[in-house]
PDB file of N, CA, C and O in Angstrom:
ATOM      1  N   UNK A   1     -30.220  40.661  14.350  1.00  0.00           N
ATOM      2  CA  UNK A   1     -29.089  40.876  13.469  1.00  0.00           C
ATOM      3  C   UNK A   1     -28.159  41.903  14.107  1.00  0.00           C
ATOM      4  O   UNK A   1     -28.541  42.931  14.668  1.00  0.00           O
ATOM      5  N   UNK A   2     -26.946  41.524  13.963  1.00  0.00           N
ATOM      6  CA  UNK A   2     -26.183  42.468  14.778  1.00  0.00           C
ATOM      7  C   UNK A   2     -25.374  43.842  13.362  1.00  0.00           C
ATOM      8  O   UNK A   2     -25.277  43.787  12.136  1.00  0.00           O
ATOM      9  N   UNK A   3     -25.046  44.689  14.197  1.00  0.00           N
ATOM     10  CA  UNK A   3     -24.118  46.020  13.022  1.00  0.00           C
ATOM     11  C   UNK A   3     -23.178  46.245  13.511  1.00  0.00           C
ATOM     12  O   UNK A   3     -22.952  46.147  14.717  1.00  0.00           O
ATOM     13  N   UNK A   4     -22.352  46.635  12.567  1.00  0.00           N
ATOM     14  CA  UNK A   4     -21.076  47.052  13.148  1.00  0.00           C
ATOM     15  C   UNK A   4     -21.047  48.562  12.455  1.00  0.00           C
ATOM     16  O   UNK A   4     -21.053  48.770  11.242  1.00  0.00           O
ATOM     17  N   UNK A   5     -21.019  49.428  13.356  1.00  0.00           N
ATOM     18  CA  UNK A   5     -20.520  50.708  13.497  1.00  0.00           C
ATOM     19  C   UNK A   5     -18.891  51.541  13.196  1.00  0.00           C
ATOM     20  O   UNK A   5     -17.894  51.271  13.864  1.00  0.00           O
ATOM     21  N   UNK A   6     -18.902  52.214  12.456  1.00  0.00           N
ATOM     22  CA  UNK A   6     -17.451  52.451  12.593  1.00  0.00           C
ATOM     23  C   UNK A   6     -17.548  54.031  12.500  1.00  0.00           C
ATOM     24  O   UNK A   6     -17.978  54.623  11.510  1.00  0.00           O
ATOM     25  N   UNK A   7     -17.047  54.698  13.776  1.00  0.00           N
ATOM     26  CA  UNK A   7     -17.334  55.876  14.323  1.00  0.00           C
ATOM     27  C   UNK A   7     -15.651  56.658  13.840  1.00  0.00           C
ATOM     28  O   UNK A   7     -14.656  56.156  14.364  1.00  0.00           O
ATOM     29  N   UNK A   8     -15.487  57.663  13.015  1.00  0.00           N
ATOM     30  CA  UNK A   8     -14.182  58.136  13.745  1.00  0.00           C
ATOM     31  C   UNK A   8     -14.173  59.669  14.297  1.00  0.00           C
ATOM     32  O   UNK A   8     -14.852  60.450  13.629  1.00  0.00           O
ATOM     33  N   UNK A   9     -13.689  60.049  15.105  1.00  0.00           N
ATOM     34  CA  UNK A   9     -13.499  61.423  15.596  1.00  0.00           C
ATOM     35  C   UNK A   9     -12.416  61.791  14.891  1.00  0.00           C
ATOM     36  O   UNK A   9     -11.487  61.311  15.540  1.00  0.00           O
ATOM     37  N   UNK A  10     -12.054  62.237  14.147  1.00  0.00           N
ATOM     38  CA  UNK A  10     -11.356  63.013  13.468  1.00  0.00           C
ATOM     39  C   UNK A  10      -9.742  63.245  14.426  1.00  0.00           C
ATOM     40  O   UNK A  10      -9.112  62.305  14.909  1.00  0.00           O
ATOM     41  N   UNK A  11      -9.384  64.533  14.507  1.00  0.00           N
ATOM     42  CA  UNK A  11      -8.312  64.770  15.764  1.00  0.00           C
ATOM     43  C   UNK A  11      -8.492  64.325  16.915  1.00  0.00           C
ATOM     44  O   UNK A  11      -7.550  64.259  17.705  1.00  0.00           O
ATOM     45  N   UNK A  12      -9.606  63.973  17.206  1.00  0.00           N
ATOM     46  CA  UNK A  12      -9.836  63.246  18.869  1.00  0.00           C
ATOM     47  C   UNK A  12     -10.333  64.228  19.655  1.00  0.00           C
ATOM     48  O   UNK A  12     -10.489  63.974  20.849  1.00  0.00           O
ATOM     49  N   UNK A  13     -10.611  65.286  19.240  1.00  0.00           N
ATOM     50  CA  UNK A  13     -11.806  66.434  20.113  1.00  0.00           C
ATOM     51  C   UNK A  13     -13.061  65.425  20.164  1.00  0.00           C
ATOM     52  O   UNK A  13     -13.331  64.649  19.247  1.00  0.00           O
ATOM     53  N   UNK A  14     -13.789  65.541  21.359  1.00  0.00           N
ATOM     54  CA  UNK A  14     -15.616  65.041  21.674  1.00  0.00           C
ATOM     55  C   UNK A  14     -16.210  65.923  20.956  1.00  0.00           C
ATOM     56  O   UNK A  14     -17.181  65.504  20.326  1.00  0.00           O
ATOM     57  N   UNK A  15     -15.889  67.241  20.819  1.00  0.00           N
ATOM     58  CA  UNK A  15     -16.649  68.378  20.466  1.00  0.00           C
ATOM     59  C   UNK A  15     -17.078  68.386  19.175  1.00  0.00           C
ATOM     60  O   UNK A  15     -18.155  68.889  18.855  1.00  0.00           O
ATOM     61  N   UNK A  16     -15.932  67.600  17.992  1.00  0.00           N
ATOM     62  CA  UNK A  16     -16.341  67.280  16.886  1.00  0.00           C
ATOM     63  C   UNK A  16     -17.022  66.290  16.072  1.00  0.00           C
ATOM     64  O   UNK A  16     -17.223  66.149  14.865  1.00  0.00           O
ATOM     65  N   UNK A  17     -17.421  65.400  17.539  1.00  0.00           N
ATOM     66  CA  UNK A  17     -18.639  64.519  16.790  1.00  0.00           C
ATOM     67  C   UNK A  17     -19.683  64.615  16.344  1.00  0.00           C
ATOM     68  O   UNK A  17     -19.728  65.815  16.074  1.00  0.00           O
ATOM     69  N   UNK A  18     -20.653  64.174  16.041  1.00  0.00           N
ATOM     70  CA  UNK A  18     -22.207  64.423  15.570  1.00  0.00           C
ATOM     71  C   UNK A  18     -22.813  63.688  16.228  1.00  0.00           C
ATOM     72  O   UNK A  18     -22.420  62.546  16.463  1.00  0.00           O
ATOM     73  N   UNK A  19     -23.943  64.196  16.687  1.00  0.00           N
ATOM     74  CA  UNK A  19     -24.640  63.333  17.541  1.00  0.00           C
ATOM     75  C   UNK A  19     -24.847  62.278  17.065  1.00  0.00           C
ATOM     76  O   UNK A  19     -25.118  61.396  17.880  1.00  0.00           O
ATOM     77  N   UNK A  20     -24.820  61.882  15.554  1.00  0.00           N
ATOM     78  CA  UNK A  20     -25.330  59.868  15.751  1.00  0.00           C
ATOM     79  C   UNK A  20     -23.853  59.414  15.922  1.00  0.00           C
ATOM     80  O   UNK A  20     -23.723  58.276  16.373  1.00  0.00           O
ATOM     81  N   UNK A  21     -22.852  60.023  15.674  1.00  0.00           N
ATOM     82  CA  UNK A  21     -22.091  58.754  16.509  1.00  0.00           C
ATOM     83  C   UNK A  21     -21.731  58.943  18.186  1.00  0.00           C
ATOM     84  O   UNK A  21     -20.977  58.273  18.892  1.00  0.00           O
ATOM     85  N   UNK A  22     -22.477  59.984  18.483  1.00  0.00           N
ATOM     86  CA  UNK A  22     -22.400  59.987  19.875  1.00  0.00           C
ATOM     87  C   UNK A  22     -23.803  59.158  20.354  1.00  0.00           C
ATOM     88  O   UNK A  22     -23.803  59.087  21.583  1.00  0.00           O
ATOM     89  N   UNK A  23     -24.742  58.649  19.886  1.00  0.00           N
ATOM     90  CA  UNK A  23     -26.053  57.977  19.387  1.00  0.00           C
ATOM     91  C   UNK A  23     -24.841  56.819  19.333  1.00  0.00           C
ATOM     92  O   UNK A  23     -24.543  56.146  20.319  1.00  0.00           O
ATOM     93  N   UNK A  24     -24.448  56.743  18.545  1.00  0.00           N
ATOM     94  CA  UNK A  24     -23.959  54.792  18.244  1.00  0.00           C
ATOM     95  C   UNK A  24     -23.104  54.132  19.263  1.00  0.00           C
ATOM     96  O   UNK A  24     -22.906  52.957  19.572  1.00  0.00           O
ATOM     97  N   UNK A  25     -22.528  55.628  19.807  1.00  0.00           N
ATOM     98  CA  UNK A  25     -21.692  54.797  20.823  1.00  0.00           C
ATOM     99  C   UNK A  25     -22.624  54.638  22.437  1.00  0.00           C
ATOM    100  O   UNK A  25     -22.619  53.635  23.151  1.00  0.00           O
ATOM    101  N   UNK A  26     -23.071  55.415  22.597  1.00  0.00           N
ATOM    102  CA  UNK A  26     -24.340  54.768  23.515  1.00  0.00           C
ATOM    103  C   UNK A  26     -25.006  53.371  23.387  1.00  0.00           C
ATOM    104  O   UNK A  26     -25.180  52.571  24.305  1.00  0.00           O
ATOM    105  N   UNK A  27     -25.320  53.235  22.178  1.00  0.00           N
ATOM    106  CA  UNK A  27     -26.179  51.690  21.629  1.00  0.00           C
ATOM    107  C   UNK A  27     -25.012  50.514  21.977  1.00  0.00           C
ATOM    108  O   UNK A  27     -25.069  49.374  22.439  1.00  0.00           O
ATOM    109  N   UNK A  28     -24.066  51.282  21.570  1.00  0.00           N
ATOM    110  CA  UNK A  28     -23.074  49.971  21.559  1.00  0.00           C
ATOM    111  C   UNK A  28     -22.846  48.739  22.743  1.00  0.00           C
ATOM    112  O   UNK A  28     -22.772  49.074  23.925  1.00  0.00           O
ATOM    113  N   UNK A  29     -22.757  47.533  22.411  1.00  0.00           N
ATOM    114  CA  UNK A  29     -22.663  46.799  23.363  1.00  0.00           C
ATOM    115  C   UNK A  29     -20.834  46.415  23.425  1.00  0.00           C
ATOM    116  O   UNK A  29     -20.386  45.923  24.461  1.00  0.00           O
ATOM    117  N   UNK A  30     -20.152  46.622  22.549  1.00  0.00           N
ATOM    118  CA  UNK A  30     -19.026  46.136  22.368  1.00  0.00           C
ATOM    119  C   UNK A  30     -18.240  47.426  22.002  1.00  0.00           C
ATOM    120  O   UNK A  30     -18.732  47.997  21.028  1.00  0.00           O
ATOM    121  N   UNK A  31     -17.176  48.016  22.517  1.00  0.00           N
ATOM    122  CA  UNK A  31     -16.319  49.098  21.843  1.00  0.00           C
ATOM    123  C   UNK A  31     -14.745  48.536  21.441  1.00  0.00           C
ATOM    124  O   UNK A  31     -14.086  47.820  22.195  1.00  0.00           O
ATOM    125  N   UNK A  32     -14.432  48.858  20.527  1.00  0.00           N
ATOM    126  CA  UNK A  32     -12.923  48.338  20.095  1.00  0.00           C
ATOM    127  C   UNK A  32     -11.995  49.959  19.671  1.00  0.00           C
ATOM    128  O   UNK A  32     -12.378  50.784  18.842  1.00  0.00           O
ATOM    129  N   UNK A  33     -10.809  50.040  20.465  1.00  0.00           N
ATOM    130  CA  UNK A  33     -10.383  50.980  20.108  1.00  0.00           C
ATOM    131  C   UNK A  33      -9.422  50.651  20.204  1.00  0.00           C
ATOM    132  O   UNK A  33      -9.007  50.108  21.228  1.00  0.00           O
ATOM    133  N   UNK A  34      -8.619  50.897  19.007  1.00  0.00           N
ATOM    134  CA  UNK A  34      -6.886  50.355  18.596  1.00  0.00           C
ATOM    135  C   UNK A  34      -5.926  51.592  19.130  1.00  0.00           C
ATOM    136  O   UNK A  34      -4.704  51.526  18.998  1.00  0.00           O
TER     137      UNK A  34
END
C-alpha cells in the first residue's frame, strides 16, 4: 500500500524540521515540490 506524505517546512529553514519529516523525506520514493 502506498502513503502520501505531506511535509511542510514552514519559512524554508532545514533547521526547523522535525526529524520525522526529515524521516519521510528519506523514505520517499517520489518528491513533488511546487
Amino acid at each position: 500500500m502506498r502513503k502520501l506524505l505531506v511535509i511542510g517546512i514552514g519559512a524554508g529553514n532545514p533547521d526547523h524540521m522535525t526529524v520525522q519529516a526529515i524521516d519521510g523525506l528519506n523514505r520517499a520514493d517520489v518528491l513533488f515540490i511546487p
